[in-house]
Every structure is written in C-alpha cells, then in structure tokens.
N, C-alpha and C positions, 0 to 999 in steps of 0.2 A: 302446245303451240299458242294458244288463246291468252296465256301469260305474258307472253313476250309479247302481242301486239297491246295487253290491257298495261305493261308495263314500257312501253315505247311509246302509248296514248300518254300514260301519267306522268313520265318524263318530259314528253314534251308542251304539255298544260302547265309544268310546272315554269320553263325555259322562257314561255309564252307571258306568263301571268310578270315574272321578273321585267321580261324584256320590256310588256307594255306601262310596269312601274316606272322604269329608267327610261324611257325612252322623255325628251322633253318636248317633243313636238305632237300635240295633243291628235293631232288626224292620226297620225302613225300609232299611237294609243288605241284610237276607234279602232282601226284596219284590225291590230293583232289579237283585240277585244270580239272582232268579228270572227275571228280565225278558230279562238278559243273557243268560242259558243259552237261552232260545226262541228270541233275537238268533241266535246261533250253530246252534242246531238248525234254523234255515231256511237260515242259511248254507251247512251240512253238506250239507240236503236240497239246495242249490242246486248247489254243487260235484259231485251224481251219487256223493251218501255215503249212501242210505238208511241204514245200518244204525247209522253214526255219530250219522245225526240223530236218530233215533228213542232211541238209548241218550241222548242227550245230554238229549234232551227229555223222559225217563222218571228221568234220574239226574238230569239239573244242575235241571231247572226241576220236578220232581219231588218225588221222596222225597228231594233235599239240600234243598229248601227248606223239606218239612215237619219233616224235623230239625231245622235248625235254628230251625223255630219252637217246638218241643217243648223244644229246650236253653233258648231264651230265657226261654221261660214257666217252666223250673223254675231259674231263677237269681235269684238278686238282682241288685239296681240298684246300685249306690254310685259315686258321683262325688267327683272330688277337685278343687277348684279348682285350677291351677297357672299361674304367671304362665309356660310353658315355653312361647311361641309366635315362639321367636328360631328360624331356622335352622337344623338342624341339622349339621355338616357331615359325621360319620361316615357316617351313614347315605344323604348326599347324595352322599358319594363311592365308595359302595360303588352305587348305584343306577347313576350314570351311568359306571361301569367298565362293571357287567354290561349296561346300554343299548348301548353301544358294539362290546361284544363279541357281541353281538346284530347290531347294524348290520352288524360284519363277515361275521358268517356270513352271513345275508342275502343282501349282496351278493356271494356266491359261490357262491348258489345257482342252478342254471337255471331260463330264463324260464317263466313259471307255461305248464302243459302244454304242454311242451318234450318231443318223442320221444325226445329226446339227453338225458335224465334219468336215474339210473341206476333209478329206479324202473319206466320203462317200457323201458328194455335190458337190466336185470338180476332184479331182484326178480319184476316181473313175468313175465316170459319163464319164469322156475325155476318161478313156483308151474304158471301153465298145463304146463308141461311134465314135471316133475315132482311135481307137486300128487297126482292121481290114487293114481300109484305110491306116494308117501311116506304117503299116509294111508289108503287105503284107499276114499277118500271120493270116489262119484261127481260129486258135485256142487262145484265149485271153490271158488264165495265158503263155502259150508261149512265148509270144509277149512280154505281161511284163518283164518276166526274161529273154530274149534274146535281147530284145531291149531297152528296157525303165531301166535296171536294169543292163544292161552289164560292165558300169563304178564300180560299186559295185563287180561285179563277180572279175571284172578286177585286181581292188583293192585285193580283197581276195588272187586269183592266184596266184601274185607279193610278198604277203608276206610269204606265203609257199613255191615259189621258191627261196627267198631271204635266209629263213631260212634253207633249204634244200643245199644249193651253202655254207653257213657258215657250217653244217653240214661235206660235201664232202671238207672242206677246212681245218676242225678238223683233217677228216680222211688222208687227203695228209700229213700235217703235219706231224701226227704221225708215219705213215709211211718213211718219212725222219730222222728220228731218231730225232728228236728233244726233244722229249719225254721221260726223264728219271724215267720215273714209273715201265720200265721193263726193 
C-alpha cells in the first residue's frame, strides 16, 4: 500500500515541477513551488526524516515561498513577444547528458534500505560509535546536525540570508523612488 501513496507522491512532484516550468506567470510558479516543498516534506516525514521534513516545510514551503512573493511584488512585469518556440537543442543536450548521468548513478546505487549500504556499514556505524567521543555531545541525532552536518546548515543559512539582503535591497530601492510603478 505505501507504494502507491510513494508512487502517487512521485507522480505528482513530477506534474508539479512541469506545471510550475510552463506556467508564465511567476506568483503561480511560487504557489506550486510551495506545494512541491510540503510534497517532499511528507515525503521526508515518511522516509523516518523528522528533522529534514520539518526544515523542508519551514524553508521550502515557507519563508522561500514568502520571498519569493516579496521579490515578485517589488519587481516589474515586462514581456517580450518572441516567435522563439522552435526547439532548442543546446540546452536539450546538455539536459539529457546530465539526465543520463543521473540514470547511471542511480543504478548503481543500493536497493532503497538496503543494510549493505555504505550509509548503514559505514557512516552510520562511525557516528553511533564515535559520535559521543568526537563531539562531546550526549545525544547522537544532535551531534549529527550540529556537528557532522553544520557545513549543510551553514550552506542553507547563507542562501536565505542572501535572498533576504536582495529582498531589503528591492525594498531600499523602491523606496528611493527609483520605481515608477507609483
């Protein structure tokens, strides 16, 4: 039974991801962007990821979505007609390399919760065992996400405060009149 809901999730992340491609009106983009992230943060929570789901559904379906309603509202609109609806093929063949190399890796990955993984013979096994010792830190999922995982946090941070400063830099602008919308 758990197949069909993980294969009616992937179905519909996939319907989602397309939709908010084609869609041309960038709010509606955000909205199905937001949609997608809550997609994935049940996923998360499904797979026995509390901590992933819960970031996911605080960042992706979140404060990225209310940024990016914040960018859209202080931008312009402008459209260009263009008759450019041939084909591409550079960017067709750069897509379907990386698709492919994707495929490969894939399939040389071990089967989903597989004990013969390296992540439950190796990664796993170091942090239980060495976890404690290395950080000082009783409690083990701790440990992981504050130490073993903090370059990742770090990472995450950095692009929310990035996008946040472009944000506050919308809003100075507009405020300087630069802005002839009003």
């Amino acid at each position: 039974m758990i197949w069909i809901l993980n294969g009616a999730l992937l179905l519909t992340l996939i319907v989602l991801a397309l939709w908010a491609l084609k869609s041309r009106d960038l709010l509606v983009s955000a909205m199905i962007l937001s949609l997608y992230s809550f997609l994935m943060a049940i996923i998360y929570a499904q797979l026995n990821s509390p901590d992933i789901a819960l970031t996911e559904a605080a960042v992706g379906a979140g404060i990225t979505t209310v940024l990016f309603i914040l960018a859209i509202q202080k931008t312009r609109r402008t459209e260009e007609e263009t008759d450019d609806d041939q084909l591409q093929i550079g960017p067709l063949c750069v897509v379907l390399t990386i698709g492919a190399v994707l495929a490969l890796a894939v399939a040389g990955m071990p089967a989903f919760g597989s004990p013969d993984s390296p992540g439950a013979t190796v990664t796993g096994n170091l942090y239980l065992e060495e976890g404690q010792a290395t950080t000082g830190v009783a409690n083990i999922v701790t440990a992981i996400i504050a130490y073993y995982r903090s370059f990742d946090t770090l990472g995450e941070i950095t692009v929310i405060f990035a996008v946040g400063i472009a944000i506050i830099g919308l809003y100075l602008k507009k405020q300087e009149g630069f802005d002839d919308d009003e």
